[in-house]
C-alpha positions in Angstrom: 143.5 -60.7 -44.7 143.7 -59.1 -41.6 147.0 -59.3 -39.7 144.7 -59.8 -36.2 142.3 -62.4 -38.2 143.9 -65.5 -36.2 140.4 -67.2 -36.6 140.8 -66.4 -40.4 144.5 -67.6 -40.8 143.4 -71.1 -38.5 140.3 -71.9 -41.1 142.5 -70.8 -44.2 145.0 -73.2 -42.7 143.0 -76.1 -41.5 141.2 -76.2 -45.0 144.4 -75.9 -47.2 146.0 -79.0 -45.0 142.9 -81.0 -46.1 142.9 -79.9 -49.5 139.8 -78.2 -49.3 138.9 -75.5 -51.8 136.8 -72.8 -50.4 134.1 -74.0 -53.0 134.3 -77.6 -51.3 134.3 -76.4 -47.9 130.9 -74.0 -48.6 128.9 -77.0 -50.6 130.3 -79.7 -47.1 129.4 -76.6 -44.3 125.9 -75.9 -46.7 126.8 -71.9 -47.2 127.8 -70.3 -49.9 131.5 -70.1 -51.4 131.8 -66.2 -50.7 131.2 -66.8 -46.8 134.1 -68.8 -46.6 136.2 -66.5 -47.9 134.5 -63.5 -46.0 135.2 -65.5 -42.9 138.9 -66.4 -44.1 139.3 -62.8 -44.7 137.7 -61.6 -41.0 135.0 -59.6 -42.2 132.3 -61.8 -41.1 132.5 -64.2 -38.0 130.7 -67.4 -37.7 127.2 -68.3 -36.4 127.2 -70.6 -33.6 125.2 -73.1 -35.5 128.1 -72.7 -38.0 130.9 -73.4 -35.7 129.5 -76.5 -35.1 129.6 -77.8 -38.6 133.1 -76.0 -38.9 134.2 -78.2 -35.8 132.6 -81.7 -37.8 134.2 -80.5 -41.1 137.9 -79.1 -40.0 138.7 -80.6 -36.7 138.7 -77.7 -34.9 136.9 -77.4 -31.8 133.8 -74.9 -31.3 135.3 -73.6 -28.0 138.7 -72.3 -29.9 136.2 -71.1 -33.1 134.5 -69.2 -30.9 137.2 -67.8 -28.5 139.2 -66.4 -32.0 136.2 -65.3 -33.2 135.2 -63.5 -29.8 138.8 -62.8 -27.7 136.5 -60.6 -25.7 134.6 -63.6 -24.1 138.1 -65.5 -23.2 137.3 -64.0 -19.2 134.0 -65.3 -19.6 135.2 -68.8 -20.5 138.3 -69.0 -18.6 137.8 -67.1 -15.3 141.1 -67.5 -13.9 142.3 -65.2 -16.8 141.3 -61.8 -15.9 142.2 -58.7 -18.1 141.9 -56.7 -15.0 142.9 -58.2 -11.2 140.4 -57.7 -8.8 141.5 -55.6 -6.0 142.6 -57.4 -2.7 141.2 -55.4 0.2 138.7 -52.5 -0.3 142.2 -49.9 -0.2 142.7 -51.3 -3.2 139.2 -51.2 -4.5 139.2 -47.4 -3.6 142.7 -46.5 -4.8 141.6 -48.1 -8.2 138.4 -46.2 -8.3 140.1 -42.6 -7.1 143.1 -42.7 -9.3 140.8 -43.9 -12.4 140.5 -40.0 -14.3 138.3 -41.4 -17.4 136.2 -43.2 -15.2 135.7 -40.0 -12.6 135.2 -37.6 -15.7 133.0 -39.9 -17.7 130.9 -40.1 -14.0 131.5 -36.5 -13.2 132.7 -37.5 -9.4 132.6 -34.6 -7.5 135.3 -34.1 -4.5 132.5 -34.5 -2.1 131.5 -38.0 -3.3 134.9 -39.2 -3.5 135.2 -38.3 0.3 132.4 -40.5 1.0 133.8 -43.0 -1.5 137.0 -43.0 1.2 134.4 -43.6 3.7 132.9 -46.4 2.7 136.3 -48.2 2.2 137.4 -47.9 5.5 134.3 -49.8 6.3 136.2 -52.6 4.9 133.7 -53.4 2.1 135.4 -54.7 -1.1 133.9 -52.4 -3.6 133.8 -53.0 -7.5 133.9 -50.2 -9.9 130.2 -51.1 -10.8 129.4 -51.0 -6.9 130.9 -47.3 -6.7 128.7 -46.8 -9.4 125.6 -47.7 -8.4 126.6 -45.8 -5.0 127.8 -42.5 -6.3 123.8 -43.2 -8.3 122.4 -43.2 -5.2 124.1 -40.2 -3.3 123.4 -38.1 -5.6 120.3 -35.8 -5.2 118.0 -35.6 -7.8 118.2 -32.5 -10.3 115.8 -30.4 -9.5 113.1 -29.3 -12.6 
């Protein structure tokens, strides 16, 4: 089992504490045997139609299935937790965006747009990184051919 599998590890858990062989668990959730285990395992992660029954046949609710099964959506669901803090004045929104190396290279900023990046803060707009973005699109002239 994978060590990150907490979904896995839950559902492994939750089944043994009701004396539920995996067999029993796949004939009650109407798949087959091997899916439990390929869930238990973390190879394969739960259809939302199958959270459901998992929630009616384990106790578990569909909101923490689905949240183990997809930590990525935990900003979606809980908006107050934030992987990244958005920035407080547009200083900050620039700073973030200027001192961001991938993000410049991956964009190929140019010093020139980065000046009028600077600009733009000092306008006191509160810029995301998707707003530079679709700026630094629009400043740019169009390739010629």
């Amino acid at each position: 089992m994978n060590p990150k599998n907490a979904l896995g590890r839950l559902l492994k858990g939750r089944r043994a504490e009701l004396a539920l062989s995996q067999r029993a668990l796949a004939r009650q959730l109407g798949v087959k045997p091997s899916h439990i285990a390929y869930l238990e395992s973390g190879k394969r992660k739960p259809s939302l139609a199958l959270m459901g029954r998992l929630e009616h046949a384990l106790g578990i609710s569909r909101q923490r299935i689905f949240l183990l099964a997809h930590p990525e959506a935990e900003a979606i669901v809980h908006p107050s937790v934030r992987a990244v803090a958005k920035p407080k004045s547009a200083a900050d929104a620039w700073y973030r965006c200027a001192t961001d190396r991938p993000f410049l290279k991956r964009h190929g900023v140019t010093q020139r747009e980065l000046r009028a990046f600077r600009k733009l803060s000092l306008l006191g707009y509160v810029l995301s990184r998707h707003q530079f973005l679709a700026i630094l699109i629009m400043i740019r002239e169009p390739a010629d051919g």
